[in-house]
Backbone as ProteinMPNN parsed JSONL, in Angstrom:
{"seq_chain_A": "XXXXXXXXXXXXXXXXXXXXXXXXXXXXXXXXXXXXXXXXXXXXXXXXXXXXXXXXXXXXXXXXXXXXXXXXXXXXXXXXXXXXXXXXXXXXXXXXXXXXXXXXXXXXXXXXXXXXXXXXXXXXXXXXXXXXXXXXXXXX", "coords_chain_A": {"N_chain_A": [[123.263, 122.71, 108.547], [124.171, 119.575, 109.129], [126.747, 117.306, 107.116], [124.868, 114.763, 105.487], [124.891, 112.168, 104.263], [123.532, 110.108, 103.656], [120.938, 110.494, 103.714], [120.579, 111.709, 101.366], [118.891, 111.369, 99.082], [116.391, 112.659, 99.755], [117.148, 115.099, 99.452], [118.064, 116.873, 101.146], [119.252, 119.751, 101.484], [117.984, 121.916, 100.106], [115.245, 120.97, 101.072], [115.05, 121.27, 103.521], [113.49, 122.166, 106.796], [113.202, 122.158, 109.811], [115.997, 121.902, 112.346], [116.394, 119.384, 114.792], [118.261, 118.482, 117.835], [118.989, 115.542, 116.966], [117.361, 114.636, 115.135], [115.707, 115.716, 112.017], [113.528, 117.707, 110.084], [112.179, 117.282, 106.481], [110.349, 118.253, 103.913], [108.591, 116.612, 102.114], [109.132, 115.867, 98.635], [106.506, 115.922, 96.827], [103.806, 116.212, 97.179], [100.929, 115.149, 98.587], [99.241, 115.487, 100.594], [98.433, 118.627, 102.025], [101.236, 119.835, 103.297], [102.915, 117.721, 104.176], [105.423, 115.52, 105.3], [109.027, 114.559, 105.822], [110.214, 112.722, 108.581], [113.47, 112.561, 109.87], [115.732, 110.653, 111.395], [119.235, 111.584, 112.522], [121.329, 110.321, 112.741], [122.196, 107.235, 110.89], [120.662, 104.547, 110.956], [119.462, 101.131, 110.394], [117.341, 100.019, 111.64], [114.21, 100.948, 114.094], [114.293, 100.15, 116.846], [116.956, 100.431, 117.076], [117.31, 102.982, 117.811], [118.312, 105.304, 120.437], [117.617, 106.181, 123.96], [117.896, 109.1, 123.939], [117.469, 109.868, 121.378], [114.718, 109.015, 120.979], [113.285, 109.818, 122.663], [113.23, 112.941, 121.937], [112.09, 112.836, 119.904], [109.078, 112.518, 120.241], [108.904, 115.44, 120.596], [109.601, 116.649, 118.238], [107.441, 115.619, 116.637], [105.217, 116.685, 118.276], [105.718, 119.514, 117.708], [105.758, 119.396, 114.821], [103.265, 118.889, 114.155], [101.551, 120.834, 115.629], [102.179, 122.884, 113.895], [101.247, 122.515, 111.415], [98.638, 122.062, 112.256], [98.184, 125.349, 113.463], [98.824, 126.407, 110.978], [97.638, 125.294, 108.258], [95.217, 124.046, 109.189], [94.704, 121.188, 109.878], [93.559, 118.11, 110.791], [93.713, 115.649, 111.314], [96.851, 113.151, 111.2], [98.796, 111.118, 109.329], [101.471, 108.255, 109.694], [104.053, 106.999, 108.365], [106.097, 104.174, 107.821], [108.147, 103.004, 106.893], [110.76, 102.151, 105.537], [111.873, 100.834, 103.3], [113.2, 101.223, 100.819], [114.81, 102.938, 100.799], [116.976, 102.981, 103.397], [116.769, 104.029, 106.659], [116.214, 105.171, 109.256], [113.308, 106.814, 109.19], [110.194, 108.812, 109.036], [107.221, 109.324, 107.18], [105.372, 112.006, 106.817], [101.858, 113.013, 106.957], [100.174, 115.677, 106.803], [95.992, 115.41, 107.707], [93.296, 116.054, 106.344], [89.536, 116.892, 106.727], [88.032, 118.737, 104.631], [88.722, 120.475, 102.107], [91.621, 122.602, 101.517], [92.606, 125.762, 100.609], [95.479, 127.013, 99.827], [98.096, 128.515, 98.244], [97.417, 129.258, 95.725], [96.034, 126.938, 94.932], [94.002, 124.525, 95.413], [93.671, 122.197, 97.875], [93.093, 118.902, 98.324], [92.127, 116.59, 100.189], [92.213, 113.314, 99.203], [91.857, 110.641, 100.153], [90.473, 110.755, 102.541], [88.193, 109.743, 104.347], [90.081, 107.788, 105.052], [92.934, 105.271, 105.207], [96.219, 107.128, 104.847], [97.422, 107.233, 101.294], [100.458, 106.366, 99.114], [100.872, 108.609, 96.687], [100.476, 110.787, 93.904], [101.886, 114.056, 93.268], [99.914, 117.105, 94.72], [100.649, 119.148, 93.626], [103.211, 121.521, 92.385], [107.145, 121.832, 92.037], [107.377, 124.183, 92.031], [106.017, 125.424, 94.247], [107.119, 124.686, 96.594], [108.766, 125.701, 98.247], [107.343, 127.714, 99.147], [105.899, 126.506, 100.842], [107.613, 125.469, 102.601], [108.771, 127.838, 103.547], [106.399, 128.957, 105.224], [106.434, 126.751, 107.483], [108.551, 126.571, 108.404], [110.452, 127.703, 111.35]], "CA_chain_A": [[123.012, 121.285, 108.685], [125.726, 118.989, 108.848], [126.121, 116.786, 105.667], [124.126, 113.279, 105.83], [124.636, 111.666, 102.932], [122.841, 108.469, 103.107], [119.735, 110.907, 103.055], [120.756, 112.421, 100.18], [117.677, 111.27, 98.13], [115.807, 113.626, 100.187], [117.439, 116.577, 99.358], [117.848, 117.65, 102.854], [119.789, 120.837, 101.531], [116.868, 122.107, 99.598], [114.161, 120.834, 101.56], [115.031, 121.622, 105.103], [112.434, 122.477, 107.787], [113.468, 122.532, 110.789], [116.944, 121.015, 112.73], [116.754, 119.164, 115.743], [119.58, 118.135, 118.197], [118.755, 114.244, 116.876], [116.158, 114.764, 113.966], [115.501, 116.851, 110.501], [112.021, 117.843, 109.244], [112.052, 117.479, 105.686], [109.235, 118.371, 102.947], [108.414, 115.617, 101.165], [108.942, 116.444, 97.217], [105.386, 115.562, 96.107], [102.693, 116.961, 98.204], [99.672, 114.125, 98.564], [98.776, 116.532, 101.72], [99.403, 119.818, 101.792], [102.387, 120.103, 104.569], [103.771, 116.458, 103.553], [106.818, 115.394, 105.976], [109.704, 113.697, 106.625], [110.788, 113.17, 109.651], [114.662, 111.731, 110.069], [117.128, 110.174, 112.307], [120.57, 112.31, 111.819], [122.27, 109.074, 112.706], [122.241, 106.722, 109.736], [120.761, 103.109, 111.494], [118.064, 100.632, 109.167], [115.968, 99.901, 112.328], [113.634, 101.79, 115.491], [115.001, 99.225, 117.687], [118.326, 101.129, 117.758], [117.563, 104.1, 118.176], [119.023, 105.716, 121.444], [116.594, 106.848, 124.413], [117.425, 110.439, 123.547], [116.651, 109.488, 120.407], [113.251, 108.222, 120.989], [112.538, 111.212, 123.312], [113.209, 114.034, 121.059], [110.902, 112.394, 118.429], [107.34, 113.656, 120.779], [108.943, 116.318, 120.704], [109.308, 116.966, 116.766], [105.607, 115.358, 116.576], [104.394, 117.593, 118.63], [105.961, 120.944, 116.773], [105.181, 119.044, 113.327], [101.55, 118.993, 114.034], [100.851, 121.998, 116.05], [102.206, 123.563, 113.385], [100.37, 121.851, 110.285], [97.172, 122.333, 112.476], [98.071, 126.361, 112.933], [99.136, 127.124, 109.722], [96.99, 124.851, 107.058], [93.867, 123.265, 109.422], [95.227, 119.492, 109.771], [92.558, 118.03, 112.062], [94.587, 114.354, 112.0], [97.74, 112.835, 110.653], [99.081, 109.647, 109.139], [102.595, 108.165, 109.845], [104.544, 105.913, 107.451], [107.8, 103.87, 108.662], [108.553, 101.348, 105.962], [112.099, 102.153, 105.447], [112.043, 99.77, 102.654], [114.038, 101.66, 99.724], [115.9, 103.897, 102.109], [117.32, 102.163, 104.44], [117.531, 104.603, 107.483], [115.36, 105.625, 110.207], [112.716, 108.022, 108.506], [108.559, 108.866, 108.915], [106.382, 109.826, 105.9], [103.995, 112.369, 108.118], [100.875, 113.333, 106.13], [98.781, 116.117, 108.008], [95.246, 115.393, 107.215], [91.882, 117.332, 106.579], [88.8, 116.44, 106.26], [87.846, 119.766, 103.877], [89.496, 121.236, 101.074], [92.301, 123.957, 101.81], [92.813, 126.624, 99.828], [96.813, 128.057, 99.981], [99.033, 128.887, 97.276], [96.32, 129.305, 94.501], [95.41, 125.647, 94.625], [92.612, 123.655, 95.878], [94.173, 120.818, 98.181], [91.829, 117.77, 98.454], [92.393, 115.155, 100.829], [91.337, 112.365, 98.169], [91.7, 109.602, 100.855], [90.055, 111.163, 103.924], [89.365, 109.63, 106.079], [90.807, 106.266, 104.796], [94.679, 105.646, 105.402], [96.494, 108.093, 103.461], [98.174, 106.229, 100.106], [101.387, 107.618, 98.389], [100.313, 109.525, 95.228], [100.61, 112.097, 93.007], [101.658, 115.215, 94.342], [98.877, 117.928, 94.049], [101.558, 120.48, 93.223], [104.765, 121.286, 91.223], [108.023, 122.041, 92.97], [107.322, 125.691, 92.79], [105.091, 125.796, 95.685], [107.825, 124.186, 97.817], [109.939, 126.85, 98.878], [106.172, 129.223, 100.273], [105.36, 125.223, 102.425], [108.91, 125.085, 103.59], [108.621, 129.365, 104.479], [105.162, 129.112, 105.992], [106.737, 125.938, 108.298], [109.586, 126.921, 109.352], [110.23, 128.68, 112.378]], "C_chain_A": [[124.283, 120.538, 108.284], [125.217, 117.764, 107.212], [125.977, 114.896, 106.406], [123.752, 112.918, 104.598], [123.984, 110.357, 102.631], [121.397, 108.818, 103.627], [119.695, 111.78, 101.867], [119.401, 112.388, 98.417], [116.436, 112.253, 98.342], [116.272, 115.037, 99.63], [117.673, 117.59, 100.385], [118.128, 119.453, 102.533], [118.913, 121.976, 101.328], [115.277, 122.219, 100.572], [114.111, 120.915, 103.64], [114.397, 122.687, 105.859], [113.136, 122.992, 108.715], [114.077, 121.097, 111.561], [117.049, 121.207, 113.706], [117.849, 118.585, 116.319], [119.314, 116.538, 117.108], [117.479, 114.042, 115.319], [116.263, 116.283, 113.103], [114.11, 116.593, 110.429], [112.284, 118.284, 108.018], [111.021, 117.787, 104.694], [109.789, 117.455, 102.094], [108.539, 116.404, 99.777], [107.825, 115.475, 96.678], [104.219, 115.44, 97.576], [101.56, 115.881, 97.771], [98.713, 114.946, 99.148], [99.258, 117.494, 101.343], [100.454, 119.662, 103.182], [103.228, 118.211, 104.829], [105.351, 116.396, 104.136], [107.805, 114.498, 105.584], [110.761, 113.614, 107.619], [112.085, 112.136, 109.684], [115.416, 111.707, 110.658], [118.162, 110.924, 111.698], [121.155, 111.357, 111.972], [121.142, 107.852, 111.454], [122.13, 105.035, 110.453], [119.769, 102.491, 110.414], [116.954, 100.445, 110.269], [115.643, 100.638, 113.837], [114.108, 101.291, 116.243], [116.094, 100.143, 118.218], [118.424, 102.112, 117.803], [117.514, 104.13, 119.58], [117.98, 106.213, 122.134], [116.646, 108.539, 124.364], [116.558, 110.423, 122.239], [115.29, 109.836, 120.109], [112.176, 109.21, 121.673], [112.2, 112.293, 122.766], [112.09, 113.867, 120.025], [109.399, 112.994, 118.97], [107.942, 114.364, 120.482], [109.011, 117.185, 119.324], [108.072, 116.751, 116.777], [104.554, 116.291, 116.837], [104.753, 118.913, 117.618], [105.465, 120.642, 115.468], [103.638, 119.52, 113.502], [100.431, 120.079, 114.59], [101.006, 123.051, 114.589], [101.382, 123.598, 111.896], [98.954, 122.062, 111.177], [96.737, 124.101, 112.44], [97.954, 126.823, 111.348], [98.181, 126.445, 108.706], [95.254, 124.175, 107.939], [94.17, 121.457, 109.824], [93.841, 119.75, 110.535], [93.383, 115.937, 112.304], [96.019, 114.175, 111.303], [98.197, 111.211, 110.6], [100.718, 109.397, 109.176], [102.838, 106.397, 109.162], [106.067, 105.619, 107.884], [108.24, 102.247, 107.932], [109.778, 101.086, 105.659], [112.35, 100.875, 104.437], [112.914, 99.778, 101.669], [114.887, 102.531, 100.057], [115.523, 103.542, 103.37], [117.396, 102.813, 105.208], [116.398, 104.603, 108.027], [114.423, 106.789, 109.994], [110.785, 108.079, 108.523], [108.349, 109.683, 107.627], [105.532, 110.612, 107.13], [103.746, 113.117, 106.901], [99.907, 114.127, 107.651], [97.427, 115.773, 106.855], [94.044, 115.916, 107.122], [90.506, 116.654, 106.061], [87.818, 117.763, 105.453], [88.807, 120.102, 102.834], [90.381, 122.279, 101.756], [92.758, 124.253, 100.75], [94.294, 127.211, 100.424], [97.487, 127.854, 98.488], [98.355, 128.498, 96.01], [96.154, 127.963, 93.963], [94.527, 125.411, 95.847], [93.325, 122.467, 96.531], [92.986, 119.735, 98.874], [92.649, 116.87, 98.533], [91.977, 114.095, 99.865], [90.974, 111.311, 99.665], [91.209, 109.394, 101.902], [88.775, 110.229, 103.965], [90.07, 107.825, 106.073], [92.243, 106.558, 105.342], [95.369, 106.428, 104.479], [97.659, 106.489, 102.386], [99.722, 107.046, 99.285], [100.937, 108.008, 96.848], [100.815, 110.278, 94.502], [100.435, 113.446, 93.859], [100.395, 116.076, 93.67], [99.511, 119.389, 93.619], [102.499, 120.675, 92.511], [105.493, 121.751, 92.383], [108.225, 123.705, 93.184], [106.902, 126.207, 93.787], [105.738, 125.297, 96.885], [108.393, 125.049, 98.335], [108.795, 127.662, 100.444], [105.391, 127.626, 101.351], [106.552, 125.324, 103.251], [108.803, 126.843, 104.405], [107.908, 129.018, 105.679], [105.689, 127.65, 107.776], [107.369, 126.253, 108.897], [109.735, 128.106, 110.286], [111.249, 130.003, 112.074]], "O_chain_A": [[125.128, 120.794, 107.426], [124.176, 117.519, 106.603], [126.566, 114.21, 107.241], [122.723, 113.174, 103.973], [123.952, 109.736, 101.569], [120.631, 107.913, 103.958], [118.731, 112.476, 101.55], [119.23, 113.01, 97.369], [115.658, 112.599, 97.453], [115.472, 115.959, 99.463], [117.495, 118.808, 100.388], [117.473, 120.324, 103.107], [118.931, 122.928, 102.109], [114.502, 123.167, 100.704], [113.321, 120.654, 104.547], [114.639, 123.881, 105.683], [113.676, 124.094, 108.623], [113.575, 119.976, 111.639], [117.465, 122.26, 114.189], [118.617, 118.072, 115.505], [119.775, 116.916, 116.031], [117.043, 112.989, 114.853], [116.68, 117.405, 113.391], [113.573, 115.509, 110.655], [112.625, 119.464, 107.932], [110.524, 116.671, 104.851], [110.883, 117.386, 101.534], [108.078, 117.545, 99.742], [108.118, 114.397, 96.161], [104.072, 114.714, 98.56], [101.318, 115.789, 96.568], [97.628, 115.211, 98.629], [100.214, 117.591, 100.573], [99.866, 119.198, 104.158], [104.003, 117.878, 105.726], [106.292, 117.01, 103.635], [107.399, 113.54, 104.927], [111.852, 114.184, 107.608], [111.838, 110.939, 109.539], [116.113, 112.72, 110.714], [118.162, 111.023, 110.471], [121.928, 111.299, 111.016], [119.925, 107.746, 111.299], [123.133, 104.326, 110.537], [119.274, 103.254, 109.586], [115.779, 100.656, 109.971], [116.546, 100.883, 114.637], [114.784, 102.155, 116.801], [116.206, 100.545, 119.376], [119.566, 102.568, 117.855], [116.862, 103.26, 120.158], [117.148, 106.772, 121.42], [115.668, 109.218, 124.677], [115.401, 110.803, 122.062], [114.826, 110.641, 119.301], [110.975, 109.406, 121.492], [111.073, 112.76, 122.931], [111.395, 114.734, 119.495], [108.701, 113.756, 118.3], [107.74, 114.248, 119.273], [108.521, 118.314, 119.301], [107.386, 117.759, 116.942], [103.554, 116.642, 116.211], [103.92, 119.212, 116.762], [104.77, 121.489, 114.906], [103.083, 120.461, 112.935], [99.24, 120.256, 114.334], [100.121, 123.843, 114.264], [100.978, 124.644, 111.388], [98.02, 122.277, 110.405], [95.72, 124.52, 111.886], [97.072, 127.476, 110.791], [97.746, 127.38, 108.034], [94.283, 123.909, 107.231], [93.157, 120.777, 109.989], [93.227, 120.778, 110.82], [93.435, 115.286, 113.348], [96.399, 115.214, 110.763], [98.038, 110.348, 111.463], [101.372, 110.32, 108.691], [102.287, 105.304, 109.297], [106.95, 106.423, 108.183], [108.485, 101.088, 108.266], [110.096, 99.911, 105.475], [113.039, 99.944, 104.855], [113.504, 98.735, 101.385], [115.819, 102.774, 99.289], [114.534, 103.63, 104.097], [118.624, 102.869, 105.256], [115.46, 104.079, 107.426], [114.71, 107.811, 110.618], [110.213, 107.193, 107.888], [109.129, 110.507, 107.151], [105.117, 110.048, 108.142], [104.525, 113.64, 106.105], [99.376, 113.726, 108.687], [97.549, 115.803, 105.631], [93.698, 116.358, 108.217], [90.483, 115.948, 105.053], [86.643, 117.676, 105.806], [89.952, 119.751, 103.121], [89.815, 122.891, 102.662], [93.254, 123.47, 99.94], [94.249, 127.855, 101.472], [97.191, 126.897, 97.773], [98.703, 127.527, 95.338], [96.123, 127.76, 92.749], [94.44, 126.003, 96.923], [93.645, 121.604, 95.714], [92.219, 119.962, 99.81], [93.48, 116.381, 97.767], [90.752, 114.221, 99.864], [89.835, 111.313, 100.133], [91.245, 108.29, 102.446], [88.487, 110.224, 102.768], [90.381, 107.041, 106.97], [92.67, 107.627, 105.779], [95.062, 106.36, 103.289], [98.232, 105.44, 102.68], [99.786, 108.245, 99.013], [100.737, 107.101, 96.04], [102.037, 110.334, 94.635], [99.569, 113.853, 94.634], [99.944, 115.904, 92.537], [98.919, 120.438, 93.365], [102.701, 119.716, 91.765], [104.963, 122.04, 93.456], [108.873, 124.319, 94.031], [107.274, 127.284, 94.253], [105.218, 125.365, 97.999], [108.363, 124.759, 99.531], [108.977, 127.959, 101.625], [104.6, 127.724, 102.289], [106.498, 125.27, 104.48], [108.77, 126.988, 105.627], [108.387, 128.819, 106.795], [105.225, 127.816, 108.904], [107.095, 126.362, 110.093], [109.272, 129.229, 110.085], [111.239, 130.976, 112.827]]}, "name": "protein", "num_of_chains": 1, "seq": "XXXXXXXXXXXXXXXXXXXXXXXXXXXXXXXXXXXXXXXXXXXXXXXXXXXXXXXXXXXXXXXXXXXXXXXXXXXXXXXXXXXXXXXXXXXXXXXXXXXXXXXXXXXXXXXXXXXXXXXXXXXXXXXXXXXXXXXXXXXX"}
């Protein structure tokens, strides 16, 4: 991954998913959901507006792999998308897969609290040890 330092609050280095020509899938650090995204522009703009029609194209196309894969691997059955860019300024989604059941992986109990309301940002339901076997199990 090339270096993108004005996502550097992310941790991209650490928390990297999976790198598209035009987009990163990051793991959120603090699991609300289990499989907790974020999805980001590699170009460094503050608003959707300017992003580029490749851009804009490639993005189904993360969406789609994000969520097939959060529906294989953990159960999703919907997902919530956050685009507030309010404290990081760049082009970036919060994606929350969501369940309406409990899942059981990595010897916890994950409970949707907010189902089927809008999801809220929270308290993760995990510590940062369990990040490494979400980022495995995701990535291709």
């Amino acid at each position: 991954m090339s270096n993108y330092k004005f996502m550097d609050a992310f941790h991209p280095t650490k928390t990297l998913i999976k790198e598209f020509q035009h987009w990163v899938v990051l793991l959120r650090e603090g699991q609300v959901t289990l499989g907790d995204c974020l999805i980001v522009l590699k170009r460094e703009t503050p608003f959707l507006g300017d992003m580029t029609d490749l851009e804009s194209q490639e993005l189904s196309s993360v969406l789609k792999w994000y969520e097939k894969k959060c529906k294989t691997i953990f159960g999703a059955v919907k997902f919530n998308y956050i685009v507030a860019m309010m404290r990081d300024n760049f082009v970036h989604f919060h994606a929350f897969p969501r369940y309406s059941d409990t899942v059981n992986r990595y010897g916890i109990e994950w409970k949707d609290e907010k189902w089927p309301r809008v999801i809220q940002f929270g308290a993760s339901q995990c510590d940062s040890s369990i990040y490494d076997m979400i980022i495995n199990d995701l990535s291709d």
